[in-house]
C-alpha positions as YAML, in Angstrom:
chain: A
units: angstrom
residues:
- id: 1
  name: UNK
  ca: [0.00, 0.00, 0.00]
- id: 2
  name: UNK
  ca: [1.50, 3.50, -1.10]
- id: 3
  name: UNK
  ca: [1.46, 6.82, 1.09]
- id: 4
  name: UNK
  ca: [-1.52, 7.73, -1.26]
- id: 5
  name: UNK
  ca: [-3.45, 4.97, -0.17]
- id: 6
  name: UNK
  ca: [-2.82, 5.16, 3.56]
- id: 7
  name: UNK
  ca: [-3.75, 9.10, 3.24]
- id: 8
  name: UNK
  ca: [-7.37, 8.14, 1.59]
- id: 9
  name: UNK
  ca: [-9.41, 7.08, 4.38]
- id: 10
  name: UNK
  ca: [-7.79, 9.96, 6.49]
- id: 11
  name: UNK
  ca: [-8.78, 12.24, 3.97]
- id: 12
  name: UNK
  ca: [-12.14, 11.13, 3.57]
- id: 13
  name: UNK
  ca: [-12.54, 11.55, 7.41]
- id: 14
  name: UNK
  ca: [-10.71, 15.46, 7.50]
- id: 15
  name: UNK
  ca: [-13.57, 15.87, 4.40]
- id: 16
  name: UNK
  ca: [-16.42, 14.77, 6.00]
- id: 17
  name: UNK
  ca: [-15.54, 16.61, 9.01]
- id: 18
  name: UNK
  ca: [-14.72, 20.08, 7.46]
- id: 19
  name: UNK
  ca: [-18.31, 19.54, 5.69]
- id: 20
  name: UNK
  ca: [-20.04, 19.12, 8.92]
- id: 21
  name: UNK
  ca: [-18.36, 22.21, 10.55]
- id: 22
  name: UNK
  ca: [-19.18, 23.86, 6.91]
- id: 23
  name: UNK
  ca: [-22.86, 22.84, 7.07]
- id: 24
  name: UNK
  ca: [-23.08, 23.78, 11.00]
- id: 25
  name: UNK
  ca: [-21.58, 27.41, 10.28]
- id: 26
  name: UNK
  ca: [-24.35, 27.95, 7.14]
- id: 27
  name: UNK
  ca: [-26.68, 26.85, 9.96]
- id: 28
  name: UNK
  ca: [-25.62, 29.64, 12.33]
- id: 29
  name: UNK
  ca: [-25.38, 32.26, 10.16]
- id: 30
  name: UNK
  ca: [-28.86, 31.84, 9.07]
- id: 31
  name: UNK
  ca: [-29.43, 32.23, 12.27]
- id: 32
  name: UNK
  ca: [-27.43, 34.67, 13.17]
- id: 33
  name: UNK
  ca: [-29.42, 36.41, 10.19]
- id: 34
  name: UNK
  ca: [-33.02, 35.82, 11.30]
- id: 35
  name: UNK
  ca: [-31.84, 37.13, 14.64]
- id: 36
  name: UNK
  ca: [-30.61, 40.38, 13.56]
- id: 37
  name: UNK
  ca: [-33.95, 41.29, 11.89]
- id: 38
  name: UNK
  ca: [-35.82, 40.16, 14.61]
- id: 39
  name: UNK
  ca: [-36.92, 42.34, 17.04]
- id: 40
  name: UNK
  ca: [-39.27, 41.63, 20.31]
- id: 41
  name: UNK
  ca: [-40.45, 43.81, 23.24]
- id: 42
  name: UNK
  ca: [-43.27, 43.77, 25.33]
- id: 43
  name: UNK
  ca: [-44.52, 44.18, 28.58]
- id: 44
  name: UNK
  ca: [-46.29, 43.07, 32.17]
- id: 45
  name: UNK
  ca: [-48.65, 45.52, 33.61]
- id: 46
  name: UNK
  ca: [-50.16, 44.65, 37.00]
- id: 47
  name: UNK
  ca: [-52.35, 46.72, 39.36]
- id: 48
  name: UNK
  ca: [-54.70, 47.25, 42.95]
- id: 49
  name: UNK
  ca: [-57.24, 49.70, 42.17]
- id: 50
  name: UNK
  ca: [-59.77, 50.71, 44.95]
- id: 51
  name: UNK
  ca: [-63.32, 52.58, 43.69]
- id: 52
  name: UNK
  ca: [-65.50, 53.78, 46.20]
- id: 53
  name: UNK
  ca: [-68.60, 56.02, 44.45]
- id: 54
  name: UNK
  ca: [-70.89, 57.85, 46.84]
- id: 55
  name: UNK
  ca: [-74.25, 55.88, 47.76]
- id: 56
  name: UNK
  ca: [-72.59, 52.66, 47.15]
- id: 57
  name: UNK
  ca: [-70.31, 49.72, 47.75]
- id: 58
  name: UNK
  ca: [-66.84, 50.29, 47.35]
- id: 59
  name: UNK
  ca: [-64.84, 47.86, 45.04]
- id: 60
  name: UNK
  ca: [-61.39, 46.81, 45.11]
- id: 61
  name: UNK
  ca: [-59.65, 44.66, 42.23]
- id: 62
  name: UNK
  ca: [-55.68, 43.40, 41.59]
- id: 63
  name: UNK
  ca: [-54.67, 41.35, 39.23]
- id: 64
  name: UNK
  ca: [-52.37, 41.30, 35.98]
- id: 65
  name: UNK
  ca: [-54.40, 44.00, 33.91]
- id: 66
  name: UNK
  ca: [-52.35, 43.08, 30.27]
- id: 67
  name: UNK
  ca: [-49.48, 41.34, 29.29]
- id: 68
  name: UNK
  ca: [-47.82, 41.69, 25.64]
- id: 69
  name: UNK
  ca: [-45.55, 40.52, 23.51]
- id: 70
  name: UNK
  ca: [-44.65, 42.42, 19.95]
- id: 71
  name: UNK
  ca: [-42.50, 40.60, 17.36]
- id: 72
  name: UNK
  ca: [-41.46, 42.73, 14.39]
- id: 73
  name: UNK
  ca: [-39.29, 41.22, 11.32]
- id: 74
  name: UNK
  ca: [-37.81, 42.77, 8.85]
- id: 75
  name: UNK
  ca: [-37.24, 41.46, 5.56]
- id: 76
  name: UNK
  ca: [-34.34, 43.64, 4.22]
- id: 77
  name: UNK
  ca: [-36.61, 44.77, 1.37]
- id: 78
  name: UNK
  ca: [-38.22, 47.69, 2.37]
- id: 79
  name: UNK
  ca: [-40.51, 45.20, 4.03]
- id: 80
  name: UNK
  ca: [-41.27, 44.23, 7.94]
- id: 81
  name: UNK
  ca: [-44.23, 42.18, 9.66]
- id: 82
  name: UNK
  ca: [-45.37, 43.06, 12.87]
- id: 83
  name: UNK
  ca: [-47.65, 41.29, 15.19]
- id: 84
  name: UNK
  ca: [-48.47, 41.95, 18.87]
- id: 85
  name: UNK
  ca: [-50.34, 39.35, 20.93]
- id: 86
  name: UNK
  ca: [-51.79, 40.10, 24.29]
- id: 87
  name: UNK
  ca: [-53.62, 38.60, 27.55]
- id: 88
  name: UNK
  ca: [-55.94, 40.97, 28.92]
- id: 89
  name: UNK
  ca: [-57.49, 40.12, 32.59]
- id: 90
  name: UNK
  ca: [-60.75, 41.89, 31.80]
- id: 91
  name: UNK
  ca: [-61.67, 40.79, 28.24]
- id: 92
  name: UNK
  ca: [-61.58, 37.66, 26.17]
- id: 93
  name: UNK
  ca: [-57.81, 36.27, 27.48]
- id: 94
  name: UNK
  ca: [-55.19, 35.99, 24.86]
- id: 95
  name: UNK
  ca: [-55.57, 37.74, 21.94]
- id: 96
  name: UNK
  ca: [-54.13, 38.23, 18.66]
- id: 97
  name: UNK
  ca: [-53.80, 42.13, 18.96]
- id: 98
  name: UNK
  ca: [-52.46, 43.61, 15.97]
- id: 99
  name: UNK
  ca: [-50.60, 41.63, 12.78]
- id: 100
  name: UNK
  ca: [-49.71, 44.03, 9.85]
- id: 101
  name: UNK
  ca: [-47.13, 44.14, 7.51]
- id: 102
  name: UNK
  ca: [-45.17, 47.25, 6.55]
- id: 103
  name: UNK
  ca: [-44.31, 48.43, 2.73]
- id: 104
  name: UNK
  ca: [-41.74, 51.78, 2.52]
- id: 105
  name: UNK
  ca: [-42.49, 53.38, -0.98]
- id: 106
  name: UNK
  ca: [-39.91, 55.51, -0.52]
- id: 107
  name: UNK
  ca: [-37.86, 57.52, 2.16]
- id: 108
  name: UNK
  ca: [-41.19, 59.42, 3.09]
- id: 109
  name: UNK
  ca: [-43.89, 57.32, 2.33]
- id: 110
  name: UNK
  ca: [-45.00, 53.50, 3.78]
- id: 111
  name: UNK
  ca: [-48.27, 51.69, 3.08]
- id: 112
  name: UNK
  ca: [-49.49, 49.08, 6.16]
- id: 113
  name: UNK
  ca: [-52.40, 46.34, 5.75]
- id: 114
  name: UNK
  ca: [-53.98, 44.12, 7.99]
- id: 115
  name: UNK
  ca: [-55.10, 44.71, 11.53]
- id: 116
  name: UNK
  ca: [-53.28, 47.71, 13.17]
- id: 117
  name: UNK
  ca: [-54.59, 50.60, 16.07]
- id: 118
  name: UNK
  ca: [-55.91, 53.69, 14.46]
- id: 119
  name: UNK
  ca: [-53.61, 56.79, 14.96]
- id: 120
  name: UNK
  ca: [-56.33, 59.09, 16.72]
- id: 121
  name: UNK
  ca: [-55.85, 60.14, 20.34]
- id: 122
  name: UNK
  ca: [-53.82, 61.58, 22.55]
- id: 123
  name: UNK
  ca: [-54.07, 58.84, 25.07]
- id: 124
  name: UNK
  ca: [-52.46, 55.68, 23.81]
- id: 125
  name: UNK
  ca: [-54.23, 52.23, 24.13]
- id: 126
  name: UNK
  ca: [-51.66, 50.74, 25.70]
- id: 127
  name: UNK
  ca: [-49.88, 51.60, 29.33]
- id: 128
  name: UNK
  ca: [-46.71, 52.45, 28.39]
- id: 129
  name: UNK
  ca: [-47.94, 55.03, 26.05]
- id: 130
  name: UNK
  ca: [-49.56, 56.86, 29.48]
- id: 131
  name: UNK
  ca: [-48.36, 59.48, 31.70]
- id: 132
  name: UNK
  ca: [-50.89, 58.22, 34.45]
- id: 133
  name: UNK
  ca: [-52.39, 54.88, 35.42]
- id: 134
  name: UNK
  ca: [-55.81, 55.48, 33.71]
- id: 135
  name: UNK
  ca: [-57.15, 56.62, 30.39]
- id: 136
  name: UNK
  ca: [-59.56, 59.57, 31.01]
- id: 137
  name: UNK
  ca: [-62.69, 57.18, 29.95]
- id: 138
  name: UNK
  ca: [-63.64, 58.65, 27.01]
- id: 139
  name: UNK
  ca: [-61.71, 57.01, 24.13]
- id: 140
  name: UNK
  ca: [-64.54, 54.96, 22.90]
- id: 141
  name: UNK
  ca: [-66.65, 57.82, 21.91]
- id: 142
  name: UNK
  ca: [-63.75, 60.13, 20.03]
- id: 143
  name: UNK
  ca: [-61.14, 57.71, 19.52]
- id: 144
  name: UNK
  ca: [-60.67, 55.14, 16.48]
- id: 145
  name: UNK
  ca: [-60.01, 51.51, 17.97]
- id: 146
  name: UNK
  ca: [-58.06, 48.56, 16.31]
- id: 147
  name: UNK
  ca: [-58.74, 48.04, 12.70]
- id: 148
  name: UNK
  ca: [-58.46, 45.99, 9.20]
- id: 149
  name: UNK
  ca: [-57.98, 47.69, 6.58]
- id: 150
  name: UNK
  ca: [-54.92, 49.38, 4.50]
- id: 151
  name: UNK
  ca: [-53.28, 52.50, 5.55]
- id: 152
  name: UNK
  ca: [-50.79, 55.46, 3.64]
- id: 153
  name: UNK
  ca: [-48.47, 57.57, 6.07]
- id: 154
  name: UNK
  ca: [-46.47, 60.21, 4.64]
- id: 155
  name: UNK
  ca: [-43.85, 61.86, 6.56]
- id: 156
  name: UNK
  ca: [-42.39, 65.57, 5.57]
- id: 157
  name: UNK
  ca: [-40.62, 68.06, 6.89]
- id: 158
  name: UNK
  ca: [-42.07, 69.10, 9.55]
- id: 159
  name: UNK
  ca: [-45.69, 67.43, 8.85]
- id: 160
  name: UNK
  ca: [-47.27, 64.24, 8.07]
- id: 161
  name: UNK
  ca: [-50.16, 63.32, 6.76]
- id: 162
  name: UNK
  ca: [-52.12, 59.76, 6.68]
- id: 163
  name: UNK
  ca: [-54.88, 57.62, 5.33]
- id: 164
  name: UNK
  ca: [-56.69, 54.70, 6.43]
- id: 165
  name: UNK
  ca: [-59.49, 52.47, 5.00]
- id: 166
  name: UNK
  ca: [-60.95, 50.25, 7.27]
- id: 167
  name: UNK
  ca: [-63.67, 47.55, 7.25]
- id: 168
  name: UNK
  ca: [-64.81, 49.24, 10.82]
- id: 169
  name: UNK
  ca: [-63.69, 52.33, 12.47]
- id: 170
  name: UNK
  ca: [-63.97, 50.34, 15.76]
- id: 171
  name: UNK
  ca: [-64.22, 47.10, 14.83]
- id: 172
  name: UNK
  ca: [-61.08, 45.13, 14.96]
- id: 173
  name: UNK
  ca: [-63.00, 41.39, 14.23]
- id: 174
  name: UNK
  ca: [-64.74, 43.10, 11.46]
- id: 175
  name: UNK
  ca: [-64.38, 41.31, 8.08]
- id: 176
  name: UNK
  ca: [-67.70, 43.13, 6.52]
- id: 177
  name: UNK
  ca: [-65.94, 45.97, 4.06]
- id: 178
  name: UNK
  ca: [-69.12, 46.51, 2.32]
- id: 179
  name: UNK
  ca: [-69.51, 49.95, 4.18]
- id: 180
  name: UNK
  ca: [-66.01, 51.44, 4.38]
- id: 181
  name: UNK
  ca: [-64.50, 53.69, 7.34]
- id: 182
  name: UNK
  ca: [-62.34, 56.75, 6.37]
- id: 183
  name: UNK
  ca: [-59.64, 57.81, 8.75]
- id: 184
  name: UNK
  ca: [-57.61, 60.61, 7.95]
- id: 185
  name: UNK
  ca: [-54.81, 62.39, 9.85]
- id: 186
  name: UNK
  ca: [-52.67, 65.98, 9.33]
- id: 187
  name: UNK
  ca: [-49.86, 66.31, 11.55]
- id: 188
  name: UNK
  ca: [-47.64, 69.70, 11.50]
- id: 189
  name: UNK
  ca: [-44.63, 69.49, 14.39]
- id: 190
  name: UNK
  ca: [-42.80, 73.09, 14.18]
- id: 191
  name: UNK
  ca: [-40.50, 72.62, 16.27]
- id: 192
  name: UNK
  ca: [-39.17, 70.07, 18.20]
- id: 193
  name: UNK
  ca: [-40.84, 70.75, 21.16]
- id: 194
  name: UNK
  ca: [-44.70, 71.05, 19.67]
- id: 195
  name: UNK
  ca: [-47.13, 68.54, 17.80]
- id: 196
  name: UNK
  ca: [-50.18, 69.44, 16.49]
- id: 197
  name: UNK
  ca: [-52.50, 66.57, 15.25]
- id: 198
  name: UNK
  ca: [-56.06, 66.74, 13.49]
- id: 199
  name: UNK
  ca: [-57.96, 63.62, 12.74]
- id: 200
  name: UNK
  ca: [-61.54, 63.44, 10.83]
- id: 201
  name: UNK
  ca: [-62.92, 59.96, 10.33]
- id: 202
  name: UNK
  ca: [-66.05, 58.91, 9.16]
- id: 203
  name: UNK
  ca: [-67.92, 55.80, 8.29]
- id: 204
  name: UNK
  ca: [-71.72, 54.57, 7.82]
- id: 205
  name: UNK
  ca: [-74.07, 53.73, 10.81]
- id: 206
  name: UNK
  ca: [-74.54, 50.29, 10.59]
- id: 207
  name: UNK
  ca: [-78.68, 49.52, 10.48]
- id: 208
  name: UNK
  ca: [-79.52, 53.12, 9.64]
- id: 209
  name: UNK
  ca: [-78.94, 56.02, 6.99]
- id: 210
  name: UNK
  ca: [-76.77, 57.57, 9.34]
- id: 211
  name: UNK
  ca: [-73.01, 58.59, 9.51]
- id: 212
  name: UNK
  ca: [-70.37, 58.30, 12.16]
- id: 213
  name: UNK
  ca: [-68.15, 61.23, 12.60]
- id: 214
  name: UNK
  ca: [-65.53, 61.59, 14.95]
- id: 215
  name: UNK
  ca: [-62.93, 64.25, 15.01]
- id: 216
  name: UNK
  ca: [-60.23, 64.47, 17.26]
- id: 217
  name: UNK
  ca: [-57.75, 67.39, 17.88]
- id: 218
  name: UNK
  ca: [-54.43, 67.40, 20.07]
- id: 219
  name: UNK
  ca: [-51.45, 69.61, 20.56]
- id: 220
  name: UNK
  ca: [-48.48, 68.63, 23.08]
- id: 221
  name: UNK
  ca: [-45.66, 71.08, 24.12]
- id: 222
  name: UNK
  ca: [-42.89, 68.85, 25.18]
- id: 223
  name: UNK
  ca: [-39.32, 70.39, 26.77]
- id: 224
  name: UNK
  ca: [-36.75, 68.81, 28.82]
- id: 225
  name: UNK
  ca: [-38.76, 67.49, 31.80]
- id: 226
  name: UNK
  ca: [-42.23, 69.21, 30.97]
- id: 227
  name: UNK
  ca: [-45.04, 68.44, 28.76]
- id: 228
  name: UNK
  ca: [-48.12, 69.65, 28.18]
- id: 229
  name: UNK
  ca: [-51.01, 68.49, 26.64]
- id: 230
  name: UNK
  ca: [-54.37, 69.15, 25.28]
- id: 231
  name: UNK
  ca: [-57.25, 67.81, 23.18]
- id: 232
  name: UNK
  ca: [-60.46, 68.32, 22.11]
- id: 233
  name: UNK
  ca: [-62.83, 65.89, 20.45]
- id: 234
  name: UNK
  ca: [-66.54, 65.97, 18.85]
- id: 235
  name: UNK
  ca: [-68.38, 63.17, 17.59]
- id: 236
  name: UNK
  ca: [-71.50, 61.70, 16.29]
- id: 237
  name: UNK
  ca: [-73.43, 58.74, 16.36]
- id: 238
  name: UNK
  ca: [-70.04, 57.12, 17.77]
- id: 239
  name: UNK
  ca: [-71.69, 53.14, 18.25]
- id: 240
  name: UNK
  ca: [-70.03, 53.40, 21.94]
- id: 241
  name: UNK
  ca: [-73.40, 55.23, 23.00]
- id: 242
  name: UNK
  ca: [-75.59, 55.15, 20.28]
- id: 243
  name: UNK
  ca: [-76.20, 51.19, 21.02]
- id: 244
  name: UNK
  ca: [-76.01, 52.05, 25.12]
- id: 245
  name: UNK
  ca: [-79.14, 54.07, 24.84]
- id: 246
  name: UNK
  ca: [-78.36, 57.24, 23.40]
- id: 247
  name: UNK
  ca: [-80.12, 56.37, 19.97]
- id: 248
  name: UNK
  ca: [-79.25, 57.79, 16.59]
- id: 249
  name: UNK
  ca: [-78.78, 61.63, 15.85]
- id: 250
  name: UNK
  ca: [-76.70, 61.67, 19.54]
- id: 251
  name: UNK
  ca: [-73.36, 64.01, 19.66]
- id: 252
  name: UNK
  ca: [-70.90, 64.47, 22.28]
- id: 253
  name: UNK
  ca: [-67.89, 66.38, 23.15]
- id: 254
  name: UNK
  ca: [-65.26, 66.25, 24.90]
- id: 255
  name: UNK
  ca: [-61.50, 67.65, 26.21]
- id: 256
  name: UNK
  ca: [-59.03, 67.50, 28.73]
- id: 257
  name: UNK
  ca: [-56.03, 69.45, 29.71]
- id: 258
  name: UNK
  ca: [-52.42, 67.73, 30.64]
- id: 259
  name: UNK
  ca: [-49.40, 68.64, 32.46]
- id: 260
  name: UNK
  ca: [-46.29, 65.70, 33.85]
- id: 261
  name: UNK
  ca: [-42.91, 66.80, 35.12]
- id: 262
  name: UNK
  ca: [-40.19, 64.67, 35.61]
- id: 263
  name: UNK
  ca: [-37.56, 64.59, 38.60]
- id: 264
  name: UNK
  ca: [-34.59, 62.39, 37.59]
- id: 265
  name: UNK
  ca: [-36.51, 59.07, 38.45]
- id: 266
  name: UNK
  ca: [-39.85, 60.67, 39.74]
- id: 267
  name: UNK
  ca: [-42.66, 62.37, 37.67]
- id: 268
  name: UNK
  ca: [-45.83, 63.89, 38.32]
- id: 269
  name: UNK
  ca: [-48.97, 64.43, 36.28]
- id: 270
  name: UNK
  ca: [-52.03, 66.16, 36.60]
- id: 271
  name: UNK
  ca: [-54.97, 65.51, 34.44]
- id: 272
  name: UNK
  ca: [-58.68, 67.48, 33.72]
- id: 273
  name: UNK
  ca: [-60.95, 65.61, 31.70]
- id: 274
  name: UNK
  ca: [-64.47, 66.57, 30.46]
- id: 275
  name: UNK
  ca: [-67.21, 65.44, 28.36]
- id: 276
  name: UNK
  ca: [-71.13, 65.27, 27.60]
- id: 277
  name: UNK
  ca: [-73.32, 63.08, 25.79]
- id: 278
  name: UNK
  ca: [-76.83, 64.02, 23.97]
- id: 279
  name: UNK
  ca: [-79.40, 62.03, 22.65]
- id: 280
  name: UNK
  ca: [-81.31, 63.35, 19.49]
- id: 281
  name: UNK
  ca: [-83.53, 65.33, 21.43]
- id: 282
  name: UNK
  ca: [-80.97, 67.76, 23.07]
- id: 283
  name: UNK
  ca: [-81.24, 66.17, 26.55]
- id: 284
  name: UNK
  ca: [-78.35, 64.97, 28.16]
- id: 285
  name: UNK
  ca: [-77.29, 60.88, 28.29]
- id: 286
  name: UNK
  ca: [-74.25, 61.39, 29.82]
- id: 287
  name: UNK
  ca: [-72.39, 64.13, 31.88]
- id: 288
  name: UNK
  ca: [-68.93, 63.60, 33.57]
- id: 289
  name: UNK
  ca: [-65.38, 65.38, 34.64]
- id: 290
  name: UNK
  ca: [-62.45, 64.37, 36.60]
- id: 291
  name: UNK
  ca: [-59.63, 65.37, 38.15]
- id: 292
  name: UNK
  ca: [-56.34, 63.01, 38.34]
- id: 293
  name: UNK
  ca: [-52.75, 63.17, 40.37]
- id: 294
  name: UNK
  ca: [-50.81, 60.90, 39.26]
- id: 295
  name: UNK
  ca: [-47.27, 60.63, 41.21]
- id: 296
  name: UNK
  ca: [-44.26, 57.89, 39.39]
- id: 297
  name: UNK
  ca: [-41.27, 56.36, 40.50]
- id: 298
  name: UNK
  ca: [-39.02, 54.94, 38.12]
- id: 299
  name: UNK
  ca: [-37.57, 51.86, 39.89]
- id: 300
  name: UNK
  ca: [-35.03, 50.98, 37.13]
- id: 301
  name: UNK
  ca: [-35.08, 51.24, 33.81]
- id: 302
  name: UNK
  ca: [-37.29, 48.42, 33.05]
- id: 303
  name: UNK
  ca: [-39.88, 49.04, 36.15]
- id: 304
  name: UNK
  ca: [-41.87, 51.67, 36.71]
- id: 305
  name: UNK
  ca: [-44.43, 52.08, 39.82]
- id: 306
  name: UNK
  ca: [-47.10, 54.64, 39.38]
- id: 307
  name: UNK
  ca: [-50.01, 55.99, 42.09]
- id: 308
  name: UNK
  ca: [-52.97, 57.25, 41.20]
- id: 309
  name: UNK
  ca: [-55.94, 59.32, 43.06]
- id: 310
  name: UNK
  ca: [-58.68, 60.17, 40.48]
- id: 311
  name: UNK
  ca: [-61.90, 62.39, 41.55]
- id: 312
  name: UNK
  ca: [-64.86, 61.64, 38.99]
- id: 313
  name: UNK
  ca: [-68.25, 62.88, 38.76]
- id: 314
  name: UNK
  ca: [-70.53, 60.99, 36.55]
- id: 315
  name: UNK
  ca: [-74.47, 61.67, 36.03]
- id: 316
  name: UNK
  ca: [-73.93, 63.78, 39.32]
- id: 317
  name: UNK
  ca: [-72.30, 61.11, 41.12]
- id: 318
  name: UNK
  ca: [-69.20, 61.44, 42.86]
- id: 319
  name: UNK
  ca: [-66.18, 58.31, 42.57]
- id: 320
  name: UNK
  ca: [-63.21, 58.42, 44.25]
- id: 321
  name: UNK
  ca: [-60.39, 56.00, 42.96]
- id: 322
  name: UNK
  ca: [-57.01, 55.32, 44.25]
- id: 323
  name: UNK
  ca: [-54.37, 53.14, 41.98]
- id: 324
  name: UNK
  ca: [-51.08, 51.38, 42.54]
- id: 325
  name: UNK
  ca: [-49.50, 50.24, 39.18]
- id: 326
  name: UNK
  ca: [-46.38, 47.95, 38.53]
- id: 327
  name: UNK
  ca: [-45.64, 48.62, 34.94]
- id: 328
  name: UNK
  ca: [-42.11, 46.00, 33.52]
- id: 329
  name: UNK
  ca: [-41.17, 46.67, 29.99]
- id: 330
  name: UNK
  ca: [-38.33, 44.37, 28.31]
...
């Protein structure tokens, strides 16, 4: 046997061995690939809230309020997915929240489809979007909700402008697009420090030969530690309180007034809310205010505690709430 023949088997076995290492390293750098355009974040909100309305029972709950998990991928191609599922202690459990993909036409301009939150209000949907514990109650009658549809966004210099089409203003299980909501948006920011935001949307009443309007105005004055807030918001035949009782033809309005200012790892925010309800008639459905003082500790950068005390008057009755939030974001 030559040296040739003696090498062969040895050979064979370096081979086979460099194309395992070969096949393992295309193996982790796919990975290593799918990881870099992957992206997740989320969050764990938990809470003790304690109501106690005049010429009742008072009511204390705790619990996990939401939980979430948001997975975004991008392609590389002007293209990313998004989808956000959630657990929510008060609703229906887990939930497919939002799954949309992302197109970018260009530098200024992106297209979205599938089931996404509409961009009206100043108060976000979700916590860590809030300077306070609660939302000022009044969303479902001014704000868009979670929606299916298609959406342009177009970002300038110094403004941005969108459209959405949507099978149901506030309708997120809605597959019925043979009435179409309209959801339009101007932004103009002239500064860094101020945002103004219009939004005028408008679909049919479904069972009648009525239209839903809602409009929603905000402007927010944001520098170093401070920011201020304000909104104002109209609206009619918003299904929220037509189906509760107020009946067709009802209108409502609404505003509040926002200030939060931060100390290192404490903030404070105070909050003023209003707004009215009336049926067809002119008489009033609905009538409430409140006042909320909202104190925040930033434990570390992924915890935040906030306190709330909240002073409501609704239909001429008086609620008093106090909150204790535990807010983790990763």
């Amino acid at each position: 046997m030559n040296i040739l023949q003696k090498l062969t088997p040895i050979a064979a076995t370096v081979l086979l061995s460099l194309g395992s290492v070969s096949a393992a390293q295309a193996d982790d750098s796919k990975y290593t690939s799918v990881m870099d355009n992957l992206s997740i974040s989320g969050f764990i909100d938990m809470s003790y809230v304690y109501s106690d309305p005049d010429g009742g029972d008072s009511v204390s709950v705790s619990g996990i309020d939401q939980a979430e998990i948001d997975i975004t991928y991008d392609f590389g191609n002007k293209l990313t997915a998004t989808v956000d599922i959630e657990y929510q202690n008060s609703t229906e459990g887990v939930d497919l929240e939002q799954a949309f993909i992302t197109y970018a036409v260009s530098d200024n301009f992106s297209v979205k489809a599938g089931r996404f939150l509409s961009y009206t209000g100043w108060e976000t949907e979700e916590p860590t979007g809030l300077f306070q514990y609660s939302g000022a109650g009044y969303a479902p009658y001014f704000y868009g909700y979670y929606q299916q549809g298609i959406s342009g966004l177009y970002n300038g210099d110094g403004f941005s402008a969108a459209v959405s089409l949507v099978n149901d203003l506030a309708g997120p299980q809605s597959v019925d697009s043979e009435e179409i909501g309209v959801e339009t948006m101007l932004a103009i920011m002239p500064s860094d420090s101020v945002t103004v935001k219009g939004f005028y949307s408008f679909e049919k009443l479904a069972g009648t030969d009525e239209d839903t309007t809602l409009v929603n105005l905000w402007a927010s004055y944001s520098l170093d530690a401070l920011t201020l807030a304000a909104e104002y918001n109209i609206s009619e035949n918003a299904p929220a309180y037509v189906w509760s009782g107020a009946g067709v033809d009802a209108e409502a309005k609404g505003f509040l007034l926002m200030a939060n200012y931060g100390f290192e790892k404490f903030a404070l925010t105070v909050r003023y809310h209003d707004w009215e309800i009336e049926n067809a008639a002119g008489a009033t459905f609905e009538d409430a205010s409140g006042i909320t003082i909202s104190p925040s500790f930033s434990v570390n950068e992924n915890l935040l505690m906030v306190f709330e005390y909240r002073m409501d008057e609704i239909n001429d009755v008086d609620i008093n709430t106090f909150a204790v939030e535990a807010l983790v974001t990763f």
